[in-house]
N, C-alpha and C positions, 0 to 999 in steps of 0.2 A: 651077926654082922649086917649092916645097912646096907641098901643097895641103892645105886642109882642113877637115874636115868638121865643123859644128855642126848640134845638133839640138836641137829645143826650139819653144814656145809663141812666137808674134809677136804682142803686145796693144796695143790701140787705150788711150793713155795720154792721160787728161782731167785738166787740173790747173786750178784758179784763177789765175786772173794775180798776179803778183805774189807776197807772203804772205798774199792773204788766205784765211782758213778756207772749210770746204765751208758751212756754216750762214750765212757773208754775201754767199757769191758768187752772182751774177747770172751771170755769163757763162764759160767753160772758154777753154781752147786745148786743141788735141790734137796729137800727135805719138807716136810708135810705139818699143817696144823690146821685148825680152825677153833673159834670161840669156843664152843661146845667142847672140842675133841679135849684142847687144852685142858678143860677144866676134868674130864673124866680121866686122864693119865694122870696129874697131880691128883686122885680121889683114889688111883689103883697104886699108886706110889704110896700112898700111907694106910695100906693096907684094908681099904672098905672094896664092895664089890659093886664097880661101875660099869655100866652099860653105857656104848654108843649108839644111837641111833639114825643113819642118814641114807642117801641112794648115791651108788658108785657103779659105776662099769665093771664088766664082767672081765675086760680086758687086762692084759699084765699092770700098767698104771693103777688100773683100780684095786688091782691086789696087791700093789707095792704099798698103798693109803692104809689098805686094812693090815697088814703085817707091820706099819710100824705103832699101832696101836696093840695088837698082839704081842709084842716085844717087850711090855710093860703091863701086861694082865689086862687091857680093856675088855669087857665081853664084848666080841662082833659079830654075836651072833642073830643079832637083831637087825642087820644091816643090811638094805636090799639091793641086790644086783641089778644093775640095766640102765640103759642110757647110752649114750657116746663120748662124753667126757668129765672128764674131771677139771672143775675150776683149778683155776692158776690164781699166782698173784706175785707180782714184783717185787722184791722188795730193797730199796738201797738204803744202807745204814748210814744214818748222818755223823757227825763229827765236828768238833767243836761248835761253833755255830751256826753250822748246817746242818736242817731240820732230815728228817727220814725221810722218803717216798714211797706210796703206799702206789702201784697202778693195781687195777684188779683185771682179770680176765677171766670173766666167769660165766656170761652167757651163754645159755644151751648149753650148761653142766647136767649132769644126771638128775640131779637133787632140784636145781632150779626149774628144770624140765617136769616133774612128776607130780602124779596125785594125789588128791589127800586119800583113796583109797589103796593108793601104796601101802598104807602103813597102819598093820591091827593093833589100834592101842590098848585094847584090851589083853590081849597075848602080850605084848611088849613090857605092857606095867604090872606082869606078875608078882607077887614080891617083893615090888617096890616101895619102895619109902621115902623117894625126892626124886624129883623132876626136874632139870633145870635147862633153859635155853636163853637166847639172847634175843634183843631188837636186829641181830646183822640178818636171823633167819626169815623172821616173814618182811623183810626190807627185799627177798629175790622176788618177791610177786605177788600176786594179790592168792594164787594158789598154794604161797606158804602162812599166809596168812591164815588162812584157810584150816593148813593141815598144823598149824599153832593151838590154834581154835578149839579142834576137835580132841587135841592131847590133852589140853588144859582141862574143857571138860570132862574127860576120862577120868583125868587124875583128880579134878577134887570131888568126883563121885566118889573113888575109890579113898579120899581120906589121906592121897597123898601128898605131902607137902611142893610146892610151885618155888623156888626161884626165878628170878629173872634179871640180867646186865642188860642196860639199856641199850649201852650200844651205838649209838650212833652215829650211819655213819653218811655222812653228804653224797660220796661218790656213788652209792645204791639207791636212793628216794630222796625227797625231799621231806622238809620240815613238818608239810601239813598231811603228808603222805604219812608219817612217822606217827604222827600226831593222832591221825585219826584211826592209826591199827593199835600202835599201844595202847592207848586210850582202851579200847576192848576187850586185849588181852591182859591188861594189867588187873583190870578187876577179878581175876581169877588167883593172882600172884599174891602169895606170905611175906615172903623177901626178896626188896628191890636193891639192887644194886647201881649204885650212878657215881658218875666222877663230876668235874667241876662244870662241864659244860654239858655233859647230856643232859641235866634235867632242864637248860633251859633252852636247847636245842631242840627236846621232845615236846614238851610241856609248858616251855615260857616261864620257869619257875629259877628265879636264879638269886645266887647270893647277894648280899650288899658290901658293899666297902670291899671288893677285892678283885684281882688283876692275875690272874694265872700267866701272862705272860711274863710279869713284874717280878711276881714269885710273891705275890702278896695276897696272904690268904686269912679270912677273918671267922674267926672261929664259931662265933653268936648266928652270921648269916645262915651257917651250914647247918646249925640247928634246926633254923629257920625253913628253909629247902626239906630237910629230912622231913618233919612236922609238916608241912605241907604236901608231900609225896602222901605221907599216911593218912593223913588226912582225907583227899582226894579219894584214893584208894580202898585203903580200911587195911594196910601192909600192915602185917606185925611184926617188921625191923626193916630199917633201910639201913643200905650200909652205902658211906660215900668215903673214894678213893680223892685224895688231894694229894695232888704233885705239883709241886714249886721248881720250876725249868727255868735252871739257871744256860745250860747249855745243852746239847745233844750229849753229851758225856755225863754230867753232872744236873741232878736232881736231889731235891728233897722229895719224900715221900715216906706218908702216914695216911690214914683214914679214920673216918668216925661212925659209929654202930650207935644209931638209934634204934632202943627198946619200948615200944611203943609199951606195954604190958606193965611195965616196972617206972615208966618213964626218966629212962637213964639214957643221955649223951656219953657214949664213951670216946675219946681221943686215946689211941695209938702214940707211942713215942715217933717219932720221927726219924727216920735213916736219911743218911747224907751218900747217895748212891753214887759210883763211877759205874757207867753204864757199859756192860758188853754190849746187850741187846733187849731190849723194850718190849719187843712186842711178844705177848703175851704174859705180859705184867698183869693188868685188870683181869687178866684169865687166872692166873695164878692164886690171886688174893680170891673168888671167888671161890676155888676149889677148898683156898685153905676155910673160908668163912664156913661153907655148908661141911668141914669134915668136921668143926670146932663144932657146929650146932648140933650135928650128929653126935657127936661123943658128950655131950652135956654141961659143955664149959659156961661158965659166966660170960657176961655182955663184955665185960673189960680182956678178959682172958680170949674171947674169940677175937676180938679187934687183933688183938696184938698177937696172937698166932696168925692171923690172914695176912699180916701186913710183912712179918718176919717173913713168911712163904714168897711175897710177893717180891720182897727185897732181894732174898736168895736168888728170885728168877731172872732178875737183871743181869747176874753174873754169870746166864748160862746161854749158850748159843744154840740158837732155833725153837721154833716156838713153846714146846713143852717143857712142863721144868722138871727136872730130875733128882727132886730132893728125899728124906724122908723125913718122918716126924720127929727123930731124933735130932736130925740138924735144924730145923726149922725151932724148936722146941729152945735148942741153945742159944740159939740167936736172938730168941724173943724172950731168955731169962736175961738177957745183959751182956754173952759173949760176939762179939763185935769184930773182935782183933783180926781176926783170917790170919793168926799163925797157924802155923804147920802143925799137923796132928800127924804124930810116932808113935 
């Protein structure tokens, strides 16, 4: 069985019930996720053995973070105790043509507080056979950048395979801030993950002839962007997510897996999604792509299992998805319908 490793931020997620806004609600729910974590529950949901790796309080909160990754086989046992809190993060779900809202509250988290001597990546990457993080992680400081840094090197001393989602995100660094740490750490990275605007939000590499707000997406450009990533880099597959946002409810979404190796663009068929919940859609689709590369599928066959996974996730609330490889599987042979299974 393959193992493997995620690292990244685990945040305490406060959202209003239902749609209502932050300005009329009275009362939260809470429930837990982050980029990382996301992606290692959907990797222990389909049966591989995944590791979380991040820094959490030793306090009841921080044990509530790690038991609800326990609760679906993550190992946490790599995960370091100490700090003062656990980052938050707002979240209000949009609706018809009202977008979501992201606030974060994440300063002076344990994880964003800590060192790179926190964390032995030697002892950590026992074992291991993929490594995957995202740009949200060394976007907390110049000392996650840091301790990015030092994992990466670990891991392709050790032979093991690097993922990376770009990520992007405004309200943590800026452009050239983004720019100039990915930039360092991508050269360490096999497989890059990016959607319609991080690659030109990190990189300045962006599609032609297409309008993501429009929902008009042109398939030659995205080639174009992948092939460039690679290029740059020396990536042996980038995989980019395209969503066509017709409204906060309603999305197209598919993706495309460039195989630098074989030189094959593969497109994904396309789902016409009614959205419960979004976020952690892009998390989703990477867990499905590194379980597809793990088990040995073809460049077309992993597209379209990452994307079916990714589909799935839209219909489920809060940030991890809850699927397994049998429903994802049928979804990505052609069943579609969501009637009722007796």
């Amino acid at each position: 069985m393959a193992k493997i490793v995620t690292f990244g931020e685990l945040m305490l997620r406060l959202q209003p019930y239902n749609y209502e806004r932050f300005v009329q609600c009275d009362h939260v729910e809470f429930t837990f996720g982050g980029g990382e974590a996301n992606v290692a529950v959907s990797l222990a949901n389909y049966g591989m053995e995944a590791a979380f790796v991040t820094k959490l309080p030793a306090h009841a909160i921080g044990q509530s973070a790690v038991n609800s990754l326990r609760r679906y086989g993550v190992d946490t046992s790599k995960i370091v105790r100490g700090g003062n809190r656990v980052g938050i993060y707002f979240n209000e779900k949009g609706a018809s043509q009202r977008g979501s809202v992201c606030i974060y509250d994440r300063a002076h988290s344990a994880i964003q507080e800590s060192s790179p001597s926190d964390f032995d990546w030697e002892k950590i990457f026992e074992g291991a056979d993929w490594f995957h993080f995202t740009g949200i992680t060394p976007a907390l400081g110049e000392n996650l950048v840091e301790t990015c840094k030092e994992a990466c090197k670990e891991a392709k001393k050790r032979g093991i395979k690097i993922s990376c989602d770009l990520n992007y995100r405004g309200k943590l660094w800026t452009r050239e801030q983004a720019r100039a740490a990915m930039t360092e750490l991508c050269q360490y990275v096999d497989v890059c993950i990016s959607n319609e605007e991080d690659a030109k939000d990190v990189f300045g590499i962006e599609a032609e002839a297409t309008d993501i707000y429009a929902g008009s997406l042109n398939h030659e450009g995205y080639k174009s962007v992948a092939k460039q990533l690679a290029d740059q880099f020396g990536f042996e597959m980038v995989a980019i997510t395209l969503r066509e946002s017709h409204s906060a409810f309603d999305n197209g979404w598919s993706a495309m897996l460039y195989n630098v190796k074989t030189n094959e663009y593969c497109f994904s068929k396309k789902y016409e999604l009614h959205i419960i919940d979004r976020v952690g859609g892009g998390d989703s689709f990477g867990g499905g792509l590194i379980y597809s590369l793990l088990s040995g599928k073809d460049t077309q066959s992993a597209v379209e299992f990452a994307v079916a996974a990714s589909a799935l996730k839209h219909s489920i609330e809060g940030d991890y998805n809850m699927v397994s490889v049998a429903e994802v599987e049928k979804l990505a042979g052609g069943d579609g319908s969501g009637r009722i299974q007796r």
